[in-house]
HTML snippet that shows the backbone in 3Dmol.js (N, CA, C, O; Angstrom):
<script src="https://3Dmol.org/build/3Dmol-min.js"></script>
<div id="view" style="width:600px;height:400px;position:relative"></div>
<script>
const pdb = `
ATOM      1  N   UNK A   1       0.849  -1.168   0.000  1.00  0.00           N
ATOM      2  CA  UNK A   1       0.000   0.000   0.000  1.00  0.00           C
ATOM      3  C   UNK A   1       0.898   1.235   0.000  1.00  0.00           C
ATOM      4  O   UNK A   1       2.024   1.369   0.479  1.00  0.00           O
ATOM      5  N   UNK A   2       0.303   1.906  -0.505  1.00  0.00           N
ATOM      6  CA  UNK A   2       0.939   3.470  -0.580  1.00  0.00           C
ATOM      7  C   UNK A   2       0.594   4.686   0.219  1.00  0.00           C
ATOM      8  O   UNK A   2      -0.606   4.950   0.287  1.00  0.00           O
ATOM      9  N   UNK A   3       1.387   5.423   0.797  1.00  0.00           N
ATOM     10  CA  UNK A   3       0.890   6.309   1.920  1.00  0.00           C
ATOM     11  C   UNK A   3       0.646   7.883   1.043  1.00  0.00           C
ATOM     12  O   UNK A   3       1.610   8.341   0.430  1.00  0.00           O
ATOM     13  N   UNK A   4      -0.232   8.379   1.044  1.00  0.00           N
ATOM     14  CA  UNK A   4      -0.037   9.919  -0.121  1.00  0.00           C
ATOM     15  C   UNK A   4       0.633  10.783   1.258  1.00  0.00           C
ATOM     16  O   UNK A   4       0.685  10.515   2.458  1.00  0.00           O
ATOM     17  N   UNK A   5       1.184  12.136   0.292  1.00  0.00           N
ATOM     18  CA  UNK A   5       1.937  12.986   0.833  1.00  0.00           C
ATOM     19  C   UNK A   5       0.902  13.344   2.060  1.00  0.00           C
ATOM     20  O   UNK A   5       1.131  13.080   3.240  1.00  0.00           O
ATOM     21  N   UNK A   6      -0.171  13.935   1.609  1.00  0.00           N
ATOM     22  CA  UNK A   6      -0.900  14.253   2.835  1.00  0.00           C
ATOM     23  C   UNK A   6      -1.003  13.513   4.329  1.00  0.00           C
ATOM     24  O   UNK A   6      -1.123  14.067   5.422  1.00  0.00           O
ATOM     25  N   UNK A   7      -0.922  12.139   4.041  1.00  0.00           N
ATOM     26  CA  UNK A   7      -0.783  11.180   4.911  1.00  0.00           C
ATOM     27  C   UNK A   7       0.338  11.188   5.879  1.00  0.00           C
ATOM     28  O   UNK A   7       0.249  11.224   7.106  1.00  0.00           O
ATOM     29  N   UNK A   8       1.551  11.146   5.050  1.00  0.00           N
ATOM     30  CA  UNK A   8       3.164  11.744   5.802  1.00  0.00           C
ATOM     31  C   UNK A   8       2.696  12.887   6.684  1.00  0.00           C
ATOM     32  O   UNK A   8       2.552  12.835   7.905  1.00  0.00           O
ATOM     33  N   UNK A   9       2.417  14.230   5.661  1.00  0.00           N
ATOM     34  CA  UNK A   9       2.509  15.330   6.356  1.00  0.00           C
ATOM     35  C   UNK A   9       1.519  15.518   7.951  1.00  0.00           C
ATOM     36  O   UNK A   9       1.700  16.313   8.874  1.00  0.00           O
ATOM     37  N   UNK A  10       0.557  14.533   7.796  1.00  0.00           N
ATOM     38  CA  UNK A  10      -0.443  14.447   9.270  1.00  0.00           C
ATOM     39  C   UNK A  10       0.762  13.940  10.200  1.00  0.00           C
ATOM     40  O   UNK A  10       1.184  14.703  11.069  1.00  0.00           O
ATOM     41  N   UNK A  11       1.299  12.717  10.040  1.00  0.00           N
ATOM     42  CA  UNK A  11       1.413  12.152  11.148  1.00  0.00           C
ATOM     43  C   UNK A  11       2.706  12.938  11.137  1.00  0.00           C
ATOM     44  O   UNK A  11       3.297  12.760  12.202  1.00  0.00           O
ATOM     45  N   UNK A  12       3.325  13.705  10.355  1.00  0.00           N
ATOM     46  CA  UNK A  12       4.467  14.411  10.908  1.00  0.00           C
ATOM     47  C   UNK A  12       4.326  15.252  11.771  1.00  0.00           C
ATOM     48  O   UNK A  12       5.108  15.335  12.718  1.00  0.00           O
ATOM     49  N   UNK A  13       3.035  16.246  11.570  1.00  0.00           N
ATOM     50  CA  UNK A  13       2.413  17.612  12.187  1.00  0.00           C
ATOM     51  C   UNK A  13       1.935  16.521  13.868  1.00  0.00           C
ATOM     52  O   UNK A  13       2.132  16.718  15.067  1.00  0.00           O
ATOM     53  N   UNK A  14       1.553  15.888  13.420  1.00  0.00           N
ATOM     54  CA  UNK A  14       1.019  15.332  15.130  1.00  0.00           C
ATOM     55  C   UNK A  14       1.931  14.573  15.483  1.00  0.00           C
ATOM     56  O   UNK A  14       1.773  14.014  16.568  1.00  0.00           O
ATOM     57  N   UNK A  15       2.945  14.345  14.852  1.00  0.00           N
ATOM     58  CA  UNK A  15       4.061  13.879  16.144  1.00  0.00           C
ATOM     59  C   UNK A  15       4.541  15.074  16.608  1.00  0.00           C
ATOM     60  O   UNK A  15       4.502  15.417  17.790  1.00  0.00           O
ATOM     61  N   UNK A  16       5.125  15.903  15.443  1.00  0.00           N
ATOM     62  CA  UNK A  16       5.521  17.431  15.746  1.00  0.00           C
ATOM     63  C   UNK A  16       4.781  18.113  17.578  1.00  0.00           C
ATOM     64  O   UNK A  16       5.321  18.568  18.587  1.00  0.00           O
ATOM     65  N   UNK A  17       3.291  17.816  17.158  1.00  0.00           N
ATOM     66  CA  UNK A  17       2.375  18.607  18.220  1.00  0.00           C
ATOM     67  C   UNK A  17       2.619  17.873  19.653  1.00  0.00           C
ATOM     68  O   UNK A  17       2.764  18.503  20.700  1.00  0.00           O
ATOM     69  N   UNK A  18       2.645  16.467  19.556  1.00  0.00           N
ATOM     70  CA  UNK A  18       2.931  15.573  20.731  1.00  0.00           C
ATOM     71  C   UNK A  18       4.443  15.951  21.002  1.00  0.00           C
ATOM     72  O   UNK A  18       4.873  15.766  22.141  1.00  0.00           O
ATOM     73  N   UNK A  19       5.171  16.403  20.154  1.00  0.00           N
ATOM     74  CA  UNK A  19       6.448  16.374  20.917  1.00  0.00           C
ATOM     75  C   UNK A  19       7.098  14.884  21.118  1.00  0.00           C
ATOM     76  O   UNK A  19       7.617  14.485  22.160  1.00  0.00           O
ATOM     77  N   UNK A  20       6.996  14.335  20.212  1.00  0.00           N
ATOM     78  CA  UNK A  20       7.299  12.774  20.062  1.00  0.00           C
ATOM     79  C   UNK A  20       8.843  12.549  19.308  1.00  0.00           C
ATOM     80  O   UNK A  20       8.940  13.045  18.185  1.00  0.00           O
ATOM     81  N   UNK A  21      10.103  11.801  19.883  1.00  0.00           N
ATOM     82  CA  UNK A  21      10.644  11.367  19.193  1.00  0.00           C
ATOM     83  C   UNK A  21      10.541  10.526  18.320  1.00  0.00           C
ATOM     84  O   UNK A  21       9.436  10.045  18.570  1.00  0.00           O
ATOM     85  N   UNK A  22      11.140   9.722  16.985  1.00  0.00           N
ATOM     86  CA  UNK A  22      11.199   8.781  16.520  1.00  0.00           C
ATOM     87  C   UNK A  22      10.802   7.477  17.142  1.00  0.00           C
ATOM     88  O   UNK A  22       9.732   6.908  16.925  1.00  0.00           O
ATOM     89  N   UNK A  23      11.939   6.968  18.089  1.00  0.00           N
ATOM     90  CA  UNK A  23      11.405   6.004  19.102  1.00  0.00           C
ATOM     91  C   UNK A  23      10.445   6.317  19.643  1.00  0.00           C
ATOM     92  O   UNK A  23       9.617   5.408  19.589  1.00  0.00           O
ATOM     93  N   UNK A  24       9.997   7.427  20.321  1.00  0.00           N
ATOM     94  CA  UNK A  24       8.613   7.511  20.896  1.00  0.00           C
ATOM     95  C   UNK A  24       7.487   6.852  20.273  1.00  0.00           C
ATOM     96  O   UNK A  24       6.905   5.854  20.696  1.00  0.00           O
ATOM     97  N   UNK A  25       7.144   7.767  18.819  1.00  0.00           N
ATOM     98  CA  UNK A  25       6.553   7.148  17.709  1.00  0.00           C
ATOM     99  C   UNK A  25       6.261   5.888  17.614  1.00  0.00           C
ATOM    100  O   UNK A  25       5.156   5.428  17.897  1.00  0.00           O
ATOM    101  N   UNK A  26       7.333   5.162  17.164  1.00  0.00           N
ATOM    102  CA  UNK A  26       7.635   4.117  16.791  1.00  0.00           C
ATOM    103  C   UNK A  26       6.900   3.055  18.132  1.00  0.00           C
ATOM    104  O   UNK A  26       6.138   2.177  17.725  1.00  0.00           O
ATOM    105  N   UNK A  27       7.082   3.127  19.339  1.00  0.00           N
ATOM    106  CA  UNK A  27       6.652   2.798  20.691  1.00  0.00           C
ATOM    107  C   UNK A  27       5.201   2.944  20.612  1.00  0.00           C
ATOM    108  O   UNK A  27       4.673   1.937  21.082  1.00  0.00           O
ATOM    109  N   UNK A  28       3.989   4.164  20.030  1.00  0.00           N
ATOM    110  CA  UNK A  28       3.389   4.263  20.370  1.00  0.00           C
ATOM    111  C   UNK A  28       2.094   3.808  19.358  1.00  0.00           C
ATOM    112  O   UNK A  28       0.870   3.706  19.437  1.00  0.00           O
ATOM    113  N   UNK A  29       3.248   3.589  18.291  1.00  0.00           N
ATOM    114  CA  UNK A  29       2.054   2.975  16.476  1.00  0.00           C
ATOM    115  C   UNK A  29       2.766   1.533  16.791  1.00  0.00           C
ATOM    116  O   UNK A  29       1.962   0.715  17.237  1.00  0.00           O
ATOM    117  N   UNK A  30       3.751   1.181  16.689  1.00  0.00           N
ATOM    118  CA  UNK A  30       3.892   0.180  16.611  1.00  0.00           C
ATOM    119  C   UNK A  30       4.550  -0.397  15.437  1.00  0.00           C
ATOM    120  O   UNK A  30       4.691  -1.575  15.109  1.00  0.00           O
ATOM    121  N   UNK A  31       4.937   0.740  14.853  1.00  0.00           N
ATOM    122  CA  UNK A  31       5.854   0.442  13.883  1.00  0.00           C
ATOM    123  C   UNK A  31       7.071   0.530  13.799  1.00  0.00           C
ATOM    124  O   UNK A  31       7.342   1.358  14.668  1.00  0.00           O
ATOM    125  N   UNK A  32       8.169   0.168  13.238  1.00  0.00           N
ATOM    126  CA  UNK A  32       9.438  -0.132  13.236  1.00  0.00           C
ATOM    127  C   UNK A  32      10.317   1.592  13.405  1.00  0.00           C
ATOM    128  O   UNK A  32       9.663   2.448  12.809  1.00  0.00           O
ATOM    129  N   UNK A  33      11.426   2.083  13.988  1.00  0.00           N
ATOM    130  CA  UNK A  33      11.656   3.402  13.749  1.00  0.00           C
ATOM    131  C   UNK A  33      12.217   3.390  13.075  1.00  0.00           C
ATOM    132  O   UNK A  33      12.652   4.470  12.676  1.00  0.00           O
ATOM    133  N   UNK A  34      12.662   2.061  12.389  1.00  0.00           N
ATOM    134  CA  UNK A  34      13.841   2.183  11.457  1.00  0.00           C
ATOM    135  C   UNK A  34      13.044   2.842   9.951  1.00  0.00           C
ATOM    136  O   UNK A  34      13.498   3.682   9.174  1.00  0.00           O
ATOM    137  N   UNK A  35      11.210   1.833   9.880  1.00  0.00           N
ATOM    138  CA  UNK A  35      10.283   1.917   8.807  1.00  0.00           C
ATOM    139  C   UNK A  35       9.942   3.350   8.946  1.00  0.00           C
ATOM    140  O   UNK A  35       9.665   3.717   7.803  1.00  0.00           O
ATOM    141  N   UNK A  36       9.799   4.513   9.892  1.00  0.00           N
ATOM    142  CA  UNK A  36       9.345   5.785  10.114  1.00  0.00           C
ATOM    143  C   UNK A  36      10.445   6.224   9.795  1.00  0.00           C
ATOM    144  O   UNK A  36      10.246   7.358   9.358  1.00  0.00           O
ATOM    145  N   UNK A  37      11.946   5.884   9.743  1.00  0.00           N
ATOM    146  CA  UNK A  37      13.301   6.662   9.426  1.00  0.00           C
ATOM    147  C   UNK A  37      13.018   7.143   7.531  1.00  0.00           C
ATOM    148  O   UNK A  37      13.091   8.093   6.752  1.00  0.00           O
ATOM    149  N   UNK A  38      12.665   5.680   7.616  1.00  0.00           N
ATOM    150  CA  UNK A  38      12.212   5.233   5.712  1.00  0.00           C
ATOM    151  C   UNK A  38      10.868   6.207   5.371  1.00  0.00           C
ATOM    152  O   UNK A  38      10.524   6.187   4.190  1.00  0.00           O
ATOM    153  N   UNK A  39      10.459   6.646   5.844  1.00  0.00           N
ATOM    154  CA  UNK A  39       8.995   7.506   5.724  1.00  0.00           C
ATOM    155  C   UNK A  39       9.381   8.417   5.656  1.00  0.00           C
ATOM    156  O   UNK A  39       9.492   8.790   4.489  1.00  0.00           O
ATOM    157  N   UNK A  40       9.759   9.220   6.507  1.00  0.00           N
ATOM    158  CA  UNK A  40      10.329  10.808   6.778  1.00  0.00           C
ATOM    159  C   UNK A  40      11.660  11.082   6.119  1.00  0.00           C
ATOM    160  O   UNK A  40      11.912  12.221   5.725  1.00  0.00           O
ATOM    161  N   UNK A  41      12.415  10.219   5.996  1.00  0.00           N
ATOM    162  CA  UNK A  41      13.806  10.999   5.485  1.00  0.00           C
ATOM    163  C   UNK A  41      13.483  10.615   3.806  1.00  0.00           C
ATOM    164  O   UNK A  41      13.474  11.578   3.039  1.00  0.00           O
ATOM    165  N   UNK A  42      13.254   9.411   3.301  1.00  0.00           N
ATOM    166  CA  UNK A  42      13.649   8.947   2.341  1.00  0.00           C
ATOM    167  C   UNK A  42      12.494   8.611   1.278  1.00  0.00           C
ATOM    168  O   UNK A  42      12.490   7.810   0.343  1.00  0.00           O
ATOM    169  N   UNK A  43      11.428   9.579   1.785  1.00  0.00           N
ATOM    170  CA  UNK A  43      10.554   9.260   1.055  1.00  0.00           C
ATOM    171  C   UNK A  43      10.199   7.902   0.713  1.00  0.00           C
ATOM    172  O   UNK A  43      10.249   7.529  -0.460  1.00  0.00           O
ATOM    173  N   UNK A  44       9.766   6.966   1.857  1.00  0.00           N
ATOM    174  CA  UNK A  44       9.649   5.294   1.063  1.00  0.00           C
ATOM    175  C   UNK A  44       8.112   5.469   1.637  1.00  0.00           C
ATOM    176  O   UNK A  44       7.810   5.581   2.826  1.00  0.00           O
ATOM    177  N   UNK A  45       7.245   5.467   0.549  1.00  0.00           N
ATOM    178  CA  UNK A  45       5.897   5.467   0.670  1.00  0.00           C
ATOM    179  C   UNK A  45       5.105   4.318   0.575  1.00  0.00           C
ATOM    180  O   UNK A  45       3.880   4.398   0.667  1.00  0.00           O
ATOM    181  N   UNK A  46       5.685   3.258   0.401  1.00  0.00           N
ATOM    182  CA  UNK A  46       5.607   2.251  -0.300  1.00  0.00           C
ATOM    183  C   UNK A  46       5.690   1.110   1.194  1.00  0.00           C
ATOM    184  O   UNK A  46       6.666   0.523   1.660  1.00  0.00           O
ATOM    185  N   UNK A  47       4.164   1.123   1.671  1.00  0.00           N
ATOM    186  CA  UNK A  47       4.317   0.074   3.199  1.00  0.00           C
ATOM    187  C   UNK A  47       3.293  -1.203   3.258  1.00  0.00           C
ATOM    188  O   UNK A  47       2.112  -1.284   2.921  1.00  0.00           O
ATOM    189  N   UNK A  48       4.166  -2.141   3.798  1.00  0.00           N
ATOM    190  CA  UNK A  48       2.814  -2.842   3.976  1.00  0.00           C
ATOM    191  C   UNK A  48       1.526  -2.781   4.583  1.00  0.00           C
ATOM    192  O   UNK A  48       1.194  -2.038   5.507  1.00  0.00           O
ATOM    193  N   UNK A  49       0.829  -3.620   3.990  1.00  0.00           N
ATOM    194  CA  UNK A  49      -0.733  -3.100   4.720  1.00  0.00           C
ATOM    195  C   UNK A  49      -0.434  -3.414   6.628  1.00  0.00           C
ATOM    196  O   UNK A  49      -1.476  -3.481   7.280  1.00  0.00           O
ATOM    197  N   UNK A  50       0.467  -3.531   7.168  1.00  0.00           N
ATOM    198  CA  UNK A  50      -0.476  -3.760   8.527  1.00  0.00           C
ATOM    199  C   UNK A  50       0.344  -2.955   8.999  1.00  0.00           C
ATOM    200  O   UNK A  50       0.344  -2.899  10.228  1.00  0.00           O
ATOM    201  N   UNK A  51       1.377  -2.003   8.224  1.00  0.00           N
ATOM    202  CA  UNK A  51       2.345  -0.882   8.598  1.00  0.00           C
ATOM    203  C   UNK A  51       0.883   0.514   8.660  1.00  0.00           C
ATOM    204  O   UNK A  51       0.554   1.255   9.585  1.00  0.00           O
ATOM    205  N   UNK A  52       0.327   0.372   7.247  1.00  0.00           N
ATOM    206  CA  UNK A  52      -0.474   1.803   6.586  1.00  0.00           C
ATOM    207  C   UNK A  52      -1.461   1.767   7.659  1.00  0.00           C
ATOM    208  O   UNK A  52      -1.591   2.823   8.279  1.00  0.00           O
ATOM    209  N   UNK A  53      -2.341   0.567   8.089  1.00  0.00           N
ATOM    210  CA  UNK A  53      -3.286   0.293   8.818  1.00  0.00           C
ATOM    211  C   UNK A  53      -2.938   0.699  10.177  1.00  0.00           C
ATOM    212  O   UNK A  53      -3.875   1.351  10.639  1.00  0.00           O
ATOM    213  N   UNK A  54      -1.744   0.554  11.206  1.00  0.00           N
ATOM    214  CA  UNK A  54      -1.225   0.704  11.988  1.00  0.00           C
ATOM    215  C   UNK A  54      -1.263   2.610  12.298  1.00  0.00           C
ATOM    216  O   UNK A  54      -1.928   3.287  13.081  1.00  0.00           O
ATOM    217  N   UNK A  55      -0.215   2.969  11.266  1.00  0.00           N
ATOM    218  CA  UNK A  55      -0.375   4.807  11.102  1.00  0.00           C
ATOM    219  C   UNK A  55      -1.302   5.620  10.636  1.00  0.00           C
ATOM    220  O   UNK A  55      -1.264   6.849  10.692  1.00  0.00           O
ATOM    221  N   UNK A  56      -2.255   4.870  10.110  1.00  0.00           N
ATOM    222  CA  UNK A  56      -3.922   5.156  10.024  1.00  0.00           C
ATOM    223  C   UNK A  56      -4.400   4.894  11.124  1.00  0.00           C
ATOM    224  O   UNK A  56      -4.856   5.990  11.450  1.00  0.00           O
ATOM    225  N   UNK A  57      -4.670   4.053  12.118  1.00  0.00           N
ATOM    226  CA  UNK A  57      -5.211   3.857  13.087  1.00  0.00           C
ATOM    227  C   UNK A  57      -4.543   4.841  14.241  1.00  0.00           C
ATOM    228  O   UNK A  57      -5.140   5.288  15.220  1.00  0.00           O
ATOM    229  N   UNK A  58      -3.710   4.978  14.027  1.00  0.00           N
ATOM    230  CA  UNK A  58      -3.151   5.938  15.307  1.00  0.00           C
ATOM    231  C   UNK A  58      -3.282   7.363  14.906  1.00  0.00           C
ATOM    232  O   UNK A  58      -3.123   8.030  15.929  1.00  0.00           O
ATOM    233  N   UNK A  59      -3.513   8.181  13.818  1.00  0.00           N
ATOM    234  CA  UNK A  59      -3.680   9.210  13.295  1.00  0.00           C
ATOM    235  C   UNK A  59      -5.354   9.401  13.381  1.00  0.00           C
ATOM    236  O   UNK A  59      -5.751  10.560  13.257  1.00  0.00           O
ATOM    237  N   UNK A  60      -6.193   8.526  13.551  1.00  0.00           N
ATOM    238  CA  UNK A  60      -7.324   8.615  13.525  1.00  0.00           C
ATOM    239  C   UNK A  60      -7.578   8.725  15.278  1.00  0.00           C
ATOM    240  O   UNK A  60      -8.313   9.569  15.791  1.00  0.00           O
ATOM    241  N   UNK A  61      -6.824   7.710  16.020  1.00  0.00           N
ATOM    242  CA  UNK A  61      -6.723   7.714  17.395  1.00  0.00           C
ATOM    243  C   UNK A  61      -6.873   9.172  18.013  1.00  0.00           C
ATOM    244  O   UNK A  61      -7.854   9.605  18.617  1.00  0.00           O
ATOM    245  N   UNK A  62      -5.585   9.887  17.705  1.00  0.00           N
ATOM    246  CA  UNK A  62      -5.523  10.824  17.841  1.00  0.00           C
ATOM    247  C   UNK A  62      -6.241  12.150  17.608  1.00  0.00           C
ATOM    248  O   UNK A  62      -6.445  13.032  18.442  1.00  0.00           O
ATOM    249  N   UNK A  63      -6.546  12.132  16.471  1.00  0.00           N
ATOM    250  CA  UNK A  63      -7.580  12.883  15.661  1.00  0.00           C
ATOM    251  C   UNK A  63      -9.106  12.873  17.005  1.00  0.00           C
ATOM    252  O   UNK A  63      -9.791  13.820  17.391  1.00  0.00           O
ATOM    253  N   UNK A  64      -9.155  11.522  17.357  1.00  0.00           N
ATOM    254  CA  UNK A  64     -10.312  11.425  17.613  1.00  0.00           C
ATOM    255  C   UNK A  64     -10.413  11.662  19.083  1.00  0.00           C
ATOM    256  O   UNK A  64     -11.485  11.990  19.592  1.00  0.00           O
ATOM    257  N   UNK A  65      -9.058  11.467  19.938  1.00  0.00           N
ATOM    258  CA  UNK A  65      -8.738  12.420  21.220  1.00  0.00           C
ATOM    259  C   UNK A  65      -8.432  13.898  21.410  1.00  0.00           C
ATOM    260  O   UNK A  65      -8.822  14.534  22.390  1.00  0.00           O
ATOM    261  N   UNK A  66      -7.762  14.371  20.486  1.00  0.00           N
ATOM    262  CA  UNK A  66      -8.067  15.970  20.090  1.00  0.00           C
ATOM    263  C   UNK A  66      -9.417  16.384  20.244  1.00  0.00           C
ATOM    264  O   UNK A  66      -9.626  17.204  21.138  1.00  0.00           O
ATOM    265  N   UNK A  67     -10.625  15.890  19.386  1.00  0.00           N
ATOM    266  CA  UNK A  67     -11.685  16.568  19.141  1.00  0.00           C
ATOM    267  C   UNK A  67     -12.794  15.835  19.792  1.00  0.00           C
ATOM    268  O   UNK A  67     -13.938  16.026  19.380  1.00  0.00           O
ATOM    269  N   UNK A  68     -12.516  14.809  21.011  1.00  0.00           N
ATOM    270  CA  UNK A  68     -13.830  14.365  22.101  1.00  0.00           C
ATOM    271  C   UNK A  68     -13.814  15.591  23.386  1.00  0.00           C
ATOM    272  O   UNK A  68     -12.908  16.076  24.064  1.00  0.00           O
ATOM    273  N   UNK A  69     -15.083  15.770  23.333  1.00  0.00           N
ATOM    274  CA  UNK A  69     -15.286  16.340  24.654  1.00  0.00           C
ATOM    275  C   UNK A  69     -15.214  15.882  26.336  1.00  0.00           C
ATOM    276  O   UNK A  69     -16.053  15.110  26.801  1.00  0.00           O
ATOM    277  N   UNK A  70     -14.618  16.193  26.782  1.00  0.00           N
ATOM    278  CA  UNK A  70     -14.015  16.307  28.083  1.00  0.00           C
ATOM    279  C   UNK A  70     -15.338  15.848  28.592  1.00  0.00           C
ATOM    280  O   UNK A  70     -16.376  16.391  28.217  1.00  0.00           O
ATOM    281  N   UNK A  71     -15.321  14.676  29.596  1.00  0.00           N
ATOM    282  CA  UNK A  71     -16.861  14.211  30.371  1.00  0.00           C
ATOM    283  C   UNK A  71     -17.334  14.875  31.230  1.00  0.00           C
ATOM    284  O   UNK A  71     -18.555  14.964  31.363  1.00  0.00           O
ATOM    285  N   UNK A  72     -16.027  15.820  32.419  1.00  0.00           N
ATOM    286  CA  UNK A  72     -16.368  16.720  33.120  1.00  0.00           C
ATOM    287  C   UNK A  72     -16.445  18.193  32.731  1.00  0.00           C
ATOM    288  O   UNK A  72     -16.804  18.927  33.652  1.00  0.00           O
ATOM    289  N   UNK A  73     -16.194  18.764  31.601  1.00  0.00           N
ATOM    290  CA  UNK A  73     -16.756  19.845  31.090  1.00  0.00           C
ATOM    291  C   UNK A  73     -17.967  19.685  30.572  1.00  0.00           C
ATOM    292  O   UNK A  73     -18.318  18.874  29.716  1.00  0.00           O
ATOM    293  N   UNK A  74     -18.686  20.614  31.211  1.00  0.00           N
ATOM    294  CA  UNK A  74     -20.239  20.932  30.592  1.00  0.00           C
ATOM    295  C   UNK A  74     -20.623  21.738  29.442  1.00  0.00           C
ATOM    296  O   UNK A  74     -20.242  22.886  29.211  1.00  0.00           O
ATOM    297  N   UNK A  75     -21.510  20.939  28.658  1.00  0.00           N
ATOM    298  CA  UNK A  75     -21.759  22.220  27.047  1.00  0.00           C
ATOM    299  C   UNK A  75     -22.204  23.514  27.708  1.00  0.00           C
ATOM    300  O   UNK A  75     -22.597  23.364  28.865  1.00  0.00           O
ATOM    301  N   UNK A  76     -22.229  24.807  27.209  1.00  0.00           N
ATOM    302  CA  UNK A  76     -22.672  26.022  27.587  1.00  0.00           C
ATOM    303  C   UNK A  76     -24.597  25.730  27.033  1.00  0.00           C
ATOM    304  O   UNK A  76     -24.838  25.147  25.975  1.00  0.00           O
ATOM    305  N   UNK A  77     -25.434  26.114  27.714  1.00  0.00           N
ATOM    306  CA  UNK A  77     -26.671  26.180  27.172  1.00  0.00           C
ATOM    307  C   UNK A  77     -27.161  27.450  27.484  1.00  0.00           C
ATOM    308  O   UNK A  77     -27.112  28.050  28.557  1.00  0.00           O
ATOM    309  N   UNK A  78     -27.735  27.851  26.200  1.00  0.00           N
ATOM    310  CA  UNK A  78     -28.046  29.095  26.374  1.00  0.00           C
ATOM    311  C   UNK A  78     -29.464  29.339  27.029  1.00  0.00           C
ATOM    312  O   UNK A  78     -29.572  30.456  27.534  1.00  0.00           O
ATOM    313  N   UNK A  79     -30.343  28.690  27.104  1.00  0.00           N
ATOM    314  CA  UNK A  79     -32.243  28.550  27.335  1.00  0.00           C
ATOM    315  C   UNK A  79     -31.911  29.637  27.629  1.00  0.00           C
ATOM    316  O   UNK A  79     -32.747  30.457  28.007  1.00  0.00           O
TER     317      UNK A  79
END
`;
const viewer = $3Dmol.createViewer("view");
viewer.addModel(pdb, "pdb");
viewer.setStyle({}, {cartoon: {color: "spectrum"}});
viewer.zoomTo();
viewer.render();
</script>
C-alpha cells in the first residue's frame, strides 16, 4: 500500500504537536523506527498493509482524542 503525501505530512504535524521522538513514535504505532526513518527521510511510501493500517489507526486515534469532549466539562446552554 501506498501512503499519499498528505498522509506523511499528518502524522508528521502530530508527532511534531505531541512532541514525540522517533522512538517515541515508533513505541506508540507500533511500527518499526527504522520503517518511520524510511517515511520521513527517504521518502519510502511504499508500506505494507499492517504498517499503513497501523499509522492510520493511530492518526485517527488521535484525531479522535483531540476533538472528544471532556466528560467533566459541561456544554454552555443558552435557554
Amino acid at each position: 500500500m501506498k501512503l499519499t503525501e498528505d498522509q506523511v505530512i499528518a502524522i508528521k504535524r502530530k508527532r511534531g504537536e505531541l512532541d514525540l521522538s522517533i522512538t517515541d513514535l515508533a513505541n506508540t504505532t507500533g511500527v518499526s523506527k527504522w520503517t518511520l526513518i524510511d517515511i520521513f527521510k527517504h521518502n519510502h511510501r511504499n508500506v505494507n498493509s499492517i504498517t499503513f493500517k497501523k499509522l492510520n489507526d493511530w492518526l485517527i486515534n488521535e484525531y479522535e482524542l483531540a476533538t472528544a469532549v471532556h466528560p467533566t466539562k459541561e456544554v454552555a446552554n443558552n435557554d
